[in-house]
C-alpha positions, 0 to 999 in steps of 0.5 A: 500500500505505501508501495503504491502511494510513493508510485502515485506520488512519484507519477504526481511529481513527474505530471507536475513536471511536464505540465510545468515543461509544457504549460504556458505561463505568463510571463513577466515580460508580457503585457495583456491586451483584451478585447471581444472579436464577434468571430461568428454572427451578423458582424463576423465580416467586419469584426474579423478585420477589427481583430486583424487590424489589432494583430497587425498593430500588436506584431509592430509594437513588439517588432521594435522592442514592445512596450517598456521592454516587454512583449504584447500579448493579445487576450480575445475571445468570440462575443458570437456578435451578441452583447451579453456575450461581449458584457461576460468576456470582458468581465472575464478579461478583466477580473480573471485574465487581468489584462493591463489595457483593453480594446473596444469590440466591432460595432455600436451596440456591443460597445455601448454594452461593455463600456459601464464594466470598463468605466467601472474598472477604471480602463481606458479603452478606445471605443468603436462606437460612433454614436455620439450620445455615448460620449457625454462624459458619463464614462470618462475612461471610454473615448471614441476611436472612430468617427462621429455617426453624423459624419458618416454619410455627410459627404454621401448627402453632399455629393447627391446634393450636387448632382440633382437629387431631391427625394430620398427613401430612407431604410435602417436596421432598427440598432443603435448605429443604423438609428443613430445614422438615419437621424444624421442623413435626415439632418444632412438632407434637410440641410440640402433641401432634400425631401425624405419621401419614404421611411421604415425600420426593420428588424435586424433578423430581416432577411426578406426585404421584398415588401419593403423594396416595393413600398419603396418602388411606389415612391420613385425615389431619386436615392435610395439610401440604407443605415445598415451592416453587409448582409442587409445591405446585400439584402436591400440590393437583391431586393431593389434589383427584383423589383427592377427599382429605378432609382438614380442612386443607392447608397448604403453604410458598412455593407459596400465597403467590405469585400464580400459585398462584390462577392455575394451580389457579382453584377448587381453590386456595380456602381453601388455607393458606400462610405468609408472612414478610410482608403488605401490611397489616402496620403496619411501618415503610415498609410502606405506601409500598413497598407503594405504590411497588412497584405503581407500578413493577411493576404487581403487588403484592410477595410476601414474597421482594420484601419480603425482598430489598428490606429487604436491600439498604436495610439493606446501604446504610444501614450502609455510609452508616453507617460511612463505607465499603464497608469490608466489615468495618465494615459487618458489624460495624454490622449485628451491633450493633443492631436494625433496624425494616424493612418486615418488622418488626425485623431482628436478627441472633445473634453468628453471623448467624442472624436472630432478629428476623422473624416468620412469618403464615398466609395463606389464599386464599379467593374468589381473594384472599390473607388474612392469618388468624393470628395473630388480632392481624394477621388481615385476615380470617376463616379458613375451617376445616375445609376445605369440600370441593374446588370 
């Protein structure tokens, strides 16, 4: 019996010794970063490029030596494109990883949902959310990293303006980001004498846009224009083309600046307009060589959401190397005082947080490939208006 006991001991202490070989551990020299990345769900498309924007980043920062000495490491976990996953991950990032800074995850609504638990916390973190009621100063740690919703589709408006349009049917996935967006495009419409002829929320488990497309074919718009994300979006377009809608232009947030976009609706994608925040031809700083570095490691070009998240976490580790510290409130304090040039253009920051100093473009897809067309001063192409007919 005491045979078999000092046998059991001896196979405990030689386990013990391989888990230790053979289990990672953190070390002393790493530096946590944490964040929520929807992997799967709805905003799987543009999260994804999120999640590679901060890996890119991450590589560089620990390519010149890390930050104070030490290397990144980078803590994420799959908020399936749900809140209250997202809300329980980044408790978990916090109280049981305890990361040293976090990230914001993809998209308004989840942000908006973590961001009491990283305030509470008393992290700074670089928010994806570009409603601008989420920055009133009632989360001083959570800043905006991206730019404002009334901004989005301000130069879509403008460029519609100019070239004669004057109804408007106005669709919007009934969330947070595409309700805060229709209320900036009917304020921007307003502004250019523009009548909003048409108007509808849909849920965001709409798939069948058909009904709505045929309301909307009754009022005979001159824009037809979309708060929506990529499947909407293809949804919308799938639905405008079977009606054999008339319309001289369509326009949508999020869905035509992501690849899959061409993909998914081939012909009937051609000459579609969408914004972006960000081109691969904008003379930025640093913009050529991330555009560079991001093929080289991902074999795709980035989107916007890469170039957002990637600035983000560049600008939090640039602070923090800074100050001197992860103290978090140093680091707040360092990125409310200045103006900073990044890949996006110069990123600024309202006593509250809100971000004031990113534009917005217009892009427009045409012969299977994203042009940057308005505004004139950083058009890479020519914009096909009205639209020609569906392909």
């Amino acid at each position: 019996m005491i045979t078999g006991f000092r046998r059991n001991t001896a196979l405990i202490a030689l386990l013990a010794l391989t888990l230790a070989q053979t289990t990672p551990v953190r070390a002393a020299d790493t530096i946590k970063i944490g964040f929520s990345v929807s992997e799967t769900g709805a905003l799987a498309a543009p999260s994804i490029f999120d999640r590679q924007g901060y890996e890119l980043a991450a590589d560089e920062v620990n390519a010149h030596g890390g930050l104070f000495g030490k290397k990144i490491e980078l803590v994420h976990y799959d908020d399936q494109s749900t809140p209250s996953t997202a809300v329980a991950l980044y408790q978990k990032l916090i109280t049981d990883d305890k990361v040293d800074l976090v990230m914001g995850p993809y998209s308004s609504q989840i942000n908006s949902a973590v961001t009491p638990i990283v305030d509470r916390a008393k992290l700074v973190m670089p928010s994806m959310d570009a409603n601008p009621t989420a920055f009133d100063g009632s989360h001083p740690f959570v800043f905006q990293a991206i730019a404002q919703t009334p901004q989005y589709m301000a130069p879509m408006i403008d460029f519609a303006a100019r070239r004669g349009v004057k109804t408007v049917a106005l669709l919007y996935q009934n969330s947070p980001f595409p309700t805060a967006l229709a209320s900036g495009i009917k304020d921007e419409a307003q502004k250019h004498g523009m009548k909003i002829v048409f108007e509808e929320a849909y849920p965001p488990a709409t798939t069948d846009f058909g009904p709505l497309l045929l309301k909307v074919a009754a009022t005979n718009p001159d824009l037809l224009i979309g708060g929506t994300f990529l499947a909407d979006a293809e949804g919308i377009v799938r639905a405008a083309k079977s009606q054999n809608l008339h319309a001289k232009m369509y326009a949508f947030s999020v869905g035509p600046v992501e690849p899959e976009f061409s993909r998914a609706l081939g012909p009937a994608a051609e000459n579609i307009f969408g914004n972006t925040l960000w081109f691969p031809s904008l003379s930025t700083k640093g913009n050529a060589e991330f555009v560079k570095a991001f093929r080289a490691k991902f074999n795709r070009d980035p989107d916007y959401h890469a170039a957002l998240s990637y600035a983000a976490l560049k600008l939090m580790t640039t602070a923090a190397a800074a100050v001197g510290s992860l103290d978090q409130e140093k680091i707040r304090t360092w990125l409310h005082g200045r103006t900073i040039d990044t890949v996006l253009g110069p990123f600024k920051l309202s006593p509250t947080g809100l971000q004031t100093g990113f534009s917005s473009y217009v892009i427009q897809w045409q012969k299977e490939k994203q042009l940057l067309v308005w505004p004139p001063q950083s058009a890479t192409g020519t914009p096909v208006f009205p639209h020609p007919g569906w392909q």
